[in-house]
C-alpha positions in Angstrom: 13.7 6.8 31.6 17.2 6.5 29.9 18.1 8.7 26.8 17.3 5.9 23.8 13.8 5.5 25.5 13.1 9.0 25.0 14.6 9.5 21.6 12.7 6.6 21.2 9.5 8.1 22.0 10.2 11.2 20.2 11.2 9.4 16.7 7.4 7.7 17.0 6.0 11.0 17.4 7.9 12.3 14.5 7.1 9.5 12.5 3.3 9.8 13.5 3.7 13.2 12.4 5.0 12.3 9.1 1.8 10.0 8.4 -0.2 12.7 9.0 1.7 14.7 6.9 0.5 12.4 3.9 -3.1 12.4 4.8 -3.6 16.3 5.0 -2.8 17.1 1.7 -5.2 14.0 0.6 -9.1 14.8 0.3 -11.0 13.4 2.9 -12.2 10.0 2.5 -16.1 8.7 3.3 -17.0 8.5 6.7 -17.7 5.4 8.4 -20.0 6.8 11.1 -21.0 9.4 14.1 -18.4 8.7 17.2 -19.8 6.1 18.9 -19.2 6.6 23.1 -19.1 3.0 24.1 -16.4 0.4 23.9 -15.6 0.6 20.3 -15.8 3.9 18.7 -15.6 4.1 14.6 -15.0 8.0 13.7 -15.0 9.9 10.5 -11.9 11.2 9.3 -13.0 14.7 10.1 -13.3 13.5 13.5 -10.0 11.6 13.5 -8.4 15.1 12.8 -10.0 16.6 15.0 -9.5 15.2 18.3 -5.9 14.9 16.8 -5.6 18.9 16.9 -6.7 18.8 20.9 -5.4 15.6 22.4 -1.5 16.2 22.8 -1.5 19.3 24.1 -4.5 17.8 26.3 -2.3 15.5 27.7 1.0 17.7 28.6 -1.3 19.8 30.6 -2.4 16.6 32.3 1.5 15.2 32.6 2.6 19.1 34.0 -0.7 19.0 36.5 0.8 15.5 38.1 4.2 16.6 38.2 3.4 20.3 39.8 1.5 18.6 42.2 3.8 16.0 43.1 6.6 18.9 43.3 3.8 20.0 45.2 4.0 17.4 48.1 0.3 15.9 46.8 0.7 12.5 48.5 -0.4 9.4 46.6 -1.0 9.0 43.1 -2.4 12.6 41.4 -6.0 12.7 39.6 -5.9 12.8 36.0 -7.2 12.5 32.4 -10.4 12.0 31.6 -13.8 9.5 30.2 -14.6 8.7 26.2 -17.6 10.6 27.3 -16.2 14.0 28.7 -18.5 16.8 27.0 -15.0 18.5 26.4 -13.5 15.9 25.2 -16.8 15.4 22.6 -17.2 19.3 22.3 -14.1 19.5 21.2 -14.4 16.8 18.3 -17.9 18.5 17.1 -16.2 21.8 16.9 -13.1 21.0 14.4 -14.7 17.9 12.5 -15.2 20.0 9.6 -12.0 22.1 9.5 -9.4 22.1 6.8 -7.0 18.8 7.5 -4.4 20.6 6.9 -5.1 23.4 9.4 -5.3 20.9 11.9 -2.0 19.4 11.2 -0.6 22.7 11.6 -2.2 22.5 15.3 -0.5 19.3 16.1 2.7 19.5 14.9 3.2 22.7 16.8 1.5 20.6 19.7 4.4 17.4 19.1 6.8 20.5 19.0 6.0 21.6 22.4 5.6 18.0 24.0 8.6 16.9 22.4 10.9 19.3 23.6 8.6 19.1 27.5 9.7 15.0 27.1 13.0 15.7 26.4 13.5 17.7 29.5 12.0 15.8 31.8 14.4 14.6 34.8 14.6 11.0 34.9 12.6 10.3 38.5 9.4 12.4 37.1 8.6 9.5 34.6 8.1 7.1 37.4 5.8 9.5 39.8 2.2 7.8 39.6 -1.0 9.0 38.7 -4.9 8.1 38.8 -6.9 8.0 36.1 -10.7 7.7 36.4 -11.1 4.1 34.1 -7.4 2.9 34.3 -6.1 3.3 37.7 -2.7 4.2 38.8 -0.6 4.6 35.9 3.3 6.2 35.7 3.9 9.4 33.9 6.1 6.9 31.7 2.7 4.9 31.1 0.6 8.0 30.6 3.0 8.8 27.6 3.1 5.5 25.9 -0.8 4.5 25.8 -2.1 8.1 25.7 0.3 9.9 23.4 2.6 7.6 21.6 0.1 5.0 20.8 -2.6 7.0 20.6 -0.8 9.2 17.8 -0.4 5.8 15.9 -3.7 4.8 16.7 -5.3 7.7 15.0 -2.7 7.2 12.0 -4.0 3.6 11.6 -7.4 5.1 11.6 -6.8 7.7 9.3 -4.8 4.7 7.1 -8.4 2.2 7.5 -10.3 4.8 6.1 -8.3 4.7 2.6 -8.2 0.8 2.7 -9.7 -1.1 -0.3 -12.4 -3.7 1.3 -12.9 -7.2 0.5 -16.6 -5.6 -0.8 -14.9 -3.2 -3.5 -13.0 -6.7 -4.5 -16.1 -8.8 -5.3 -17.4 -5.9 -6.9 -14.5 -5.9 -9.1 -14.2 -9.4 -9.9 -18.1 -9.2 -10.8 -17.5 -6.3 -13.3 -14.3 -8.2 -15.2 -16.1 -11.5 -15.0 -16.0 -13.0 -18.8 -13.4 -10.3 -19.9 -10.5 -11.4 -17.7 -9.5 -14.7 -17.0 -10.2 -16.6 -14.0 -6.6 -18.5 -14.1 -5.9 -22.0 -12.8 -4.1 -23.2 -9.7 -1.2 -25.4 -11.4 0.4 -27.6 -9.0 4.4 -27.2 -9.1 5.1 -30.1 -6.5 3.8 -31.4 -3.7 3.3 -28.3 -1.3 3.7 -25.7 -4.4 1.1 -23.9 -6.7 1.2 -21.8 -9.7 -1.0 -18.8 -10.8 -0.3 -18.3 -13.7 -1.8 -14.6 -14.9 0.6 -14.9 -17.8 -2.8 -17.0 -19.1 -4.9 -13.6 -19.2 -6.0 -11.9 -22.6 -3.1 -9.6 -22.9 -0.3 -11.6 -21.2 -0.7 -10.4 -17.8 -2.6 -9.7 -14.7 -3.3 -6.0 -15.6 -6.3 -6.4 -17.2 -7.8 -6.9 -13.9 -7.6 -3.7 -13.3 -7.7 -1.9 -16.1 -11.1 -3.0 -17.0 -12.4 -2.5 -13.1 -11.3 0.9 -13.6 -12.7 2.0 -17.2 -16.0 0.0 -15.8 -16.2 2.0 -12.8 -16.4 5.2 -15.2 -19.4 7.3 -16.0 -20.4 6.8 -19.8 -19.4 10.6 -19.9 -15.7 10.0 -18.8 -15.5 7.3 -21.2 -16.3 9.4 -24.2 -13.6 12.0 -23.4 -11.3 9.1 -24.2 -8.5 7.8 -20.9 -5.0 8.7 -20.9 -2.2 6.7 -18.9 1.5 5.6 -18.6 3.3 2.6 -18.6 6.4 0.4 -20.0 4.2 -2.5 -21.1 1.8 -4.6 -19.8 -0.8 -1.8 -17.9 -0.9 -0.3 -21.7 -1.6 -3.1 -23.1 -4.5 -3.9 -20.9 -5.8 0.0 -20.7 -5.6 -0.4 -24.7 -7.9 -3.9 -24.8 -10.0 -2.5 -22.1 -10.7 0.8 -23.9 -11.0 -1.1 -27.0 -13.7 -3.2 -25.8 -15.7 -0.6 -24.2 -15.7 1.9 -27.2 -13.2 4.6 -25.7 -9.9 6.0 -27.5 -6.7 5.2 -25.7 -3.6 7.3 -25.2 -0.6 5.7 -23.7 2.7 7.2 -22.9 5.8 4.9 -23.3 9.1 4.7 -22.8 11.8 4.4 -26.0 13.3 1.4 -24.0 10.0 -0.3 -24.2 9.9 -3.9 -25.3 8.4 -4.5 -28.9 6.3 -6.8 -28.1 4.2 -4.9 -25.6 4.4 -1.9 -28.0 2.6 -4.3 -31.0 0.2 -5.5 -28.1 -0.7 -1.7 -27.7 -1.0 -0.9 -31.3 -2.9 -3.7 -32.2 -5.8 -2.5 -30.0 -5.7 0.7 -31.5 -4.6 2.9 -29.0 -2.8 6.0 -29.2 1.1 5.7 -28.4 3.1 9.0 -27.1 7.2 8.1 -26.7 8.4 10.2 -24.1 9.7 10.6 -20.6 13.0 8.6 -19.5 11.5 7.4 -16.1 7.8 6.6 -14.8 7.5 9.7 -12.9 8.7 12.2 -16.6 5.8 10.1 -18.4 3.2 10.2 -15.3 3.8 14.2 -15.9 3.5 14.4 -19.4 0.1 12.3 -19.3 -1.3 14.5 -16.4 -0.5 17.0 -19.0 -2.8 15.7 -21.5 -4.9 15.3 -18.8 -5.2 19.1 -18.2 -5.0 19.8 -22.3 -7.5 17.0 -24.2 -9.6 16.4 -21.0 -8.9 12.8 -21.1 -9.3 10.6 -17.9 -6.3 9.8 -16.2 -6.0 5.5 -15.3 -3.6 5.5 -12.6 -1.4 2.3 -13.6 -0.9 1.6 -9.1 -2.2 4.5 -7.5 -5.9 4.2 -7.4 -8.6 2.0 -5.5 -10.2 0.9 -8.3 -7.1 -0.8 -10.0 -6.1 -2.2 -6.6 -9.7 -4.0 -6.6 -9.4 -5.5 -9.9 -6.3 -6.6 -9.1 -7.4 -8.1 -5.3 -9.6 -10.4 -7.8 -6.8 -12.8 -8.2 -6.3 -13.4 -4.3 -9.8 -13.6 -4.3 -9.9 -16.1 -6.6 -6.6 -17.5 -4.9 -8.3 -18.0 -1.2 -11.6 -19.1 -3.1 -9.7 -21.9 -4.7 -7.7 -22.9 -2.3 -9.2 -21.8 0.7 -5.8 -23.7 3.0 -3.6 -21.1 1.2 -0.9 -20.9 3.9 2.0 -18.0 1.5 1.6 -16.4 -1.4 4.5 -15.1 -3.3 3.6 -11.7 -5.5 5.8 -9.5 -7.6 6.3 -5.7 -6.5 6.6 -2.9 -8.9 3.9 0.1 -7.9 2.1 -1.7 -5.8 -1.2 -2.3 -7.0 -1.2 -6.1 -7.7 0.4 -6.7 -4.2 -1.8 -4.6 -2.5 -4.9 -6.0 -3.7 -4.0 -9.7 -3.4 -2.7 -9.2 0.5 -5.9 -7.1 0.7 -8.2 -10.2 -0.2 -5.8 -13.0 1.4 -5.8 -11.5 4.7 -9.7 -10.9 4.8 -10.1 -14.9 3.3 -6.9 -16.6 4.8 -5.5 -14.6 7.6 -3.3 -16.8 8.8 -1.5 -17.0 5.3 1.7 -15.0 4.8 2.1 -12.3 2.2 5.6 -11.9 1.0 6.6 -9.5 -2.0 9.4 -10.3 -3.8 11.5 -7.7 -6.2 14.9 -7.7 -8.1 17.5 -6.3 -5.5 18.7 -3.8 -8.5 15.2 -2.2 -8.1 14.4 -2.7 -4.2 12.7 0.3 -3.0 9.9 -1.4 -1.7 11.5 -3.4 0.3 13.1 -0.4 2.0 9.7 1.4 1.8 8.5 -1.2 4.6 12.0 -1.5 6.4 11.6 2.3 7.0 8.1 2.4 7.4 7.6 5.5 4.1 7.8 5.5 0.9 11.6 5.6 -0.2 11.8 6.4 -3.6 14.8 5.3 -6.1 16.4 7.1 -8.8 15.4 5.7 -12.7 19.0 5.1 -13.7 19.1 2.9 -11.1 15.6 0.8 -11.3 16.4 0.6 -15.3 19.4 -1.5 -14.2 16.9 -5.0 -13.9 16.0 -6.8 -17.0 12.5 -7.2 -15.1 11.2 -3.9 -16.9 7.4 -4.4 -15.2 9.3 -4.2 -12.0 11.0 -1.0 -12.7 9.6 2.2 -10.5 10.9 4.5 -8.9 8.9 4.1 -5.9 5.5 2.9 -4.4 2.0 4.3 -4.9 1.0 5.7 -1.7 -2.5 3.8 -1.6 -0.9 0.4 -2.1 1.7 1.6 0.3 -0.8 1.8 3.1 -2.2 -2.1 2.0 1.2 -3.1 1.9 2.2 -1.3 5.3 -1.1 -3.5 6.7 -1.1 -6.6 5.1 2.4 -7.4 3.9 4.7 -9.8 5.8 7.7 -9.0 3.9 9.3 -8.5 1.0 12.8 -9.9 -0.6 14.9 -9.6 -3.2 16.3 -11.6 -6.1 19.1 -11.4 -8.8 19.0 -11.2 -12.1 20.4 -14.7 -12.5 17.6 -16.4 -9.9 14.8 -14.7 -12.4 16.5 -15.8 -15.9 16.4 -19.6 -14.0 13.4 -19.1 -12.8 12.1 -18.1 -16.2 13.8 -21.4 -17.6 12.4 -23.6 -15.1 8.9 -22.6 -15.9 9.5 -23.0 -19.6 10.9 -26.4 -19.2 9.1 -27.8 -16.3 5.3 -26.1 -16.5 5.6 -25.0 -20.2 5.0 -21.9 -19.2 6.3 -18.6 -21.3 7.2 -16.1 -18.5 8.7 -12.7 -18.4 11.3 -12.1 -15.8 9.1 -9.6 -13.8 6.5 -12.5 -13.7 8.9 -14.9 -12.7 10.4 -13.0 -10.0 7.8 -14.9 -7.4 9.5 -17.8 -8.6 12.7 -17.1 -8.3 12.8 -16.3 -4.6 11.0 -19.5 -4.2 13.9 -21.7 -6.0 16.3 -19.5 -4.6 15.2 -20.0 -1.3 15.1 -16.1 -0.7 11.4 -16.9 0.3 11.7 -19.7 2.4 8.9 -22.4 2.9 9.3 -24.0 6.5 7.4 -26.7 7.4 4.0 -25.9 7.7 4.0 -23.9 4.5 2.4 -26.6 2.5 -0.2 -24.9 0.9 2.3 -22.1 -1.2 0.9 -20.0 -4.3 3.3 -18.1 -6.5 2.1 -15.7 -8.7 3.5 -15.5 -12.2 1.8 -12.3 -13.1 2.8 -11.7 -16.7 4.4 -13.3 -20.1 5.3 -11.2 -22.4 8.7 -11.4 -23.1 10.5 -10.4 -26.2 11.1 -13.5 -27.9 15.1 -12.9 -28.6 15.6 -12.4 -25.3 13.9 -15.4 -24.0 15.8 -17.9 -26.3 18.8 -16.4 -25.1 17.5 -16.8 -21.4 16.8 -20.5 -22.5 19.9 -20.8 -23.6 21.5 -20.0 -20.7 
């Protein structure tokens, strides 16, 4: 095995290790059911972790047994591992199911400590020297590491990652609840292979009132009387503010000074409460966890939060529903939550169909996120650089992280020209008033940043929001 093989092998333990890493700290999420023993087994979380905290060190014992008795002079290939129904194997699962996460994660990284430095030691013939397992046959030691450790850690991380996922379910319970409150927007044809969705259409301008009305719907009667609390630059306050206002609840919304007046007014108008404060998104998701802790109020996450990824899933739903030959869709990326939910519902509907994000390359950290496989987060002064200001944090939410990790195909980037075209084009050609974070779908399309090969003939953009100060679009128009 050369030396890139095994650094190799060691990095995809490490970076199994750092997926765990994100789950422990995270309350465990429902169970699906007991451990099945037959061919397909659907486990618990609690189960997940613990088979995790027994199953690497399991498996150096097993990889030391076949080399000590190959050293040995053991002649053919050495007896090893074990069946999905070994009473240690289940034992061990029963013990630790209900024991803290983040006690088990202590167990394996000390286990990934120990096997990684045992890999990294081993002399090059020992990963060739053969071994028999019960179900599987002969298998290397090189083997035995790849499908029973290396995959297997990312098999359990994928688990542990399913268990969070929004379903398809959650999503036609959303679009159920927001049925006759938000919009169910047209398909507008572009050209000949080319749609729009045009959420720019919705009551308040833009596809957030999806899910801010899923979420305050979702609420007990109880929480809605303490009044809801949340952050935002524009068009997720505007829609927590009409969706408060609709349901009887009192709205606080923290906002930036930079915001644009026109989704301030949109915000007033609805009566909500308006704090100014905080520089960047993660300053004024502080300071309304704050009031969180204070007035009691509810905290609607603006990304971060199954219920808003549902509500937003609703227009994929309605996108595969209407179109059900969708072959790409085209989404703006900011937090996460519109992307997550729409590639959540394509890819149960229209599997085949590519999912491609697109953000401005001044405020690309999603794009990274996925290239690196975690959440990379950017610094405010440089995500304020964009004109797109609903495209603006710092980083992912992890929940739509996970979607986007699953379902996305990729994601690319656009200029600030492409989007101020793109938002002329729209104007001009489908008379349609579009903000430059709702137009950035668009502009990778014209650009050609998103390509559409042959084949592609069934492409939906999504323009996800309009309101644009109206200054700064007639200069945009202007050129």
């Amino acid at each position: 095995m050369t030396d890139g093989t095994v650094a190799n092998a060691l990095e995809r333990m490490r970076s199994a290790e750092r997926r765990l890493a994100e789950h422990a700290v995270r309350p465990l999420p429902s169970a699906l059911s007991d451990p099945d023993p037959g061919e397909e087994e659907r486990w618990e979380a609690g189960q997940v972790w613990a088979h995790l905290a027994e199953f690497p060190a399991y498996w150096l014992d097993q990889v030391r047994r076949i080399l000590t008795a190959h050293d040995g002079g053991a002649a053919g290939p050495i007896p090893f591992g074990r069946m999905k129904t070994d009473a240690g194997r289940v034992g061990a699962i029963e013990r630790e199911r209900r024991t803290d996460p983040g006690e088990l994660l202590r167990r394996v990284t000390a286990q990934i400590d120990e096997l990684s430095s045992a890999l990294a030691a081993l002399p090059a013939d020992a990963w060739d020297v053969m071994g028999l397992h019960p179900a599987r046959g002969e298998m290397s030691v090189r083997t035995i590491v790849e499908r029973f450790v290396l995959s297997h850690l990312e098999e359990h991380a994928d688990q542990l990652d399913g268990l969070e996922l929004v379903t398809i379910d959650e999503i036609r319970a959303g679009a159920a609840r927001i049925r006759g409150v938000a919009l169910h927007t047209p398909l507008l044809r572009w050209d000949d292979r080319t749609w729009l969705k045009p959420e720019s259409l919705q009551p308040v301008g833009a596809f957030k009132m999806r899910g801010a009305y899923n979420a305050l719907a979702s609420l007990t009667d109880e929480e809605r009387a303490r009044g809801v609390v949340t952050y935002s630059s524009g068009n997720h306050a505007q829609a927590v503010a009409r969706a408060a206002r609709l349901m009887g609840a009192h709205a606080t919304i923290v906002m930036p000074e930079d915001a644009p007046p026109v989704k301030v007014e949109g915000v007033r108008r609805d009566g909500a409460e308006i704090v100014v404060k905080g520089r960047t998104g993660e300053e004024r998701h502080a300071i309304a966890l704050e009031l969180v802790d204070r007035d009691g109020l509810v905290m609607i996450e603006p990304y971060d939060d199954r219920r808003i990824i549902a509500g937003q899933g609703t227009c994929g739903l309605e996108i595969a529903e209407d179109l059900p030959g969708v072959t790409s869709v085209l989404i703006p990326v900011s937090g996460g939550g519109l992307s997550a939910g729409i590639a959540t519902a394509i890819k149960a509907l229209a599997p085949d169909a590519r999912v491609i994000g697109v953000e401005p390359e001044l405020a690309a950290d999603a794009q990274e996120s996925l290239a690196k496989g975690e959440i990379v987060r950017w610094d405010g002064s440089l995500t304020t650089r964009t004109m797109a200001d609903g495209l603006r944090v710092e980083h992912l939410g992890w929940l739509p992280f996970l979607h986007l990790r699953r379902f996305m195909d990729e994601i690319v980037t656009v200029t600030e020209d492409e989007m101020a075209e793109a938002m002329r084009q729209l104007a001009t050609r489908a008379r349609l008033v579009v903000e430059a974070s709702g137009a950035a779908g668009m502009a990778a399309h014209l650009s050609g940043a998103a390509s559409q090969p042959e084949g592609d003939d069934n492409r939906v953009i999504v323009i996800s929001g309009g309101n644009v100060d109206p200054a700064a679009f007639a200069e945009i128009l202007r050129g």
